[in-house]
N, C-alpha and C positions, 0 to 999 in steps of 0.2 A: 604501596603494594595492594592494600586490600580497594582502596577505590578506583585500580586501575581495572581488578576484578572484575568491583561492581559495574562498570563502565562499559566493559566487554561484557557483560550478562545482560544490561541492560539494551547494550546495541543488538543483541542477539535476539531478546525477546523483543523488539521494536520490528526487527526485520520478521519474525513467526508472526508476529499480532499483522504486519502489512499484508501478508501474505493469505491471512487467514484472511480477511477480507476483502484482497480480492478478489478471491474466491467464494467468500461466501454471497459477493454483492452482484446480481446477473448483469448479463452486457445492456442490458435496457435502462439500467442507471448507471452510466458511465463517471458520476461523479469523481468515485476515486480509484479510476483509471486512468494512467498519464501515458498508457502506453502510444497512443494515437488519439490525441486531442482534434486534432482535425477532421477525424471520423464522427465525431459525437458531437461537434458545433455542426458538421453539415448534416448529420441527421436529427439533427434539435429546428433548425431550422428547416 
């Protein structure tokens, strides 16, 4: 029970901490943006 908890707390803050980054990281480093990869290899290139 309690490590199902932690498990759900842990997937939750996984999901705030992704979130908070990518937000906090601008579209000009697309690194850890997966939303459209294809946009940031043809603008790398």
């Amino acid at each position: 029970m309690v490590s199902r908890i932690a498990t759900s707390t842990l997937k939750f803050l996984a999901v705030i901490v992704d979130t908070a980054l990518n937000l906090a990281i601008p579209p000009e480093y697309p690194m850890h943006r997966v939303a459209a990869p294809e946009e940031s290899w043809s603008q790398n290139v």
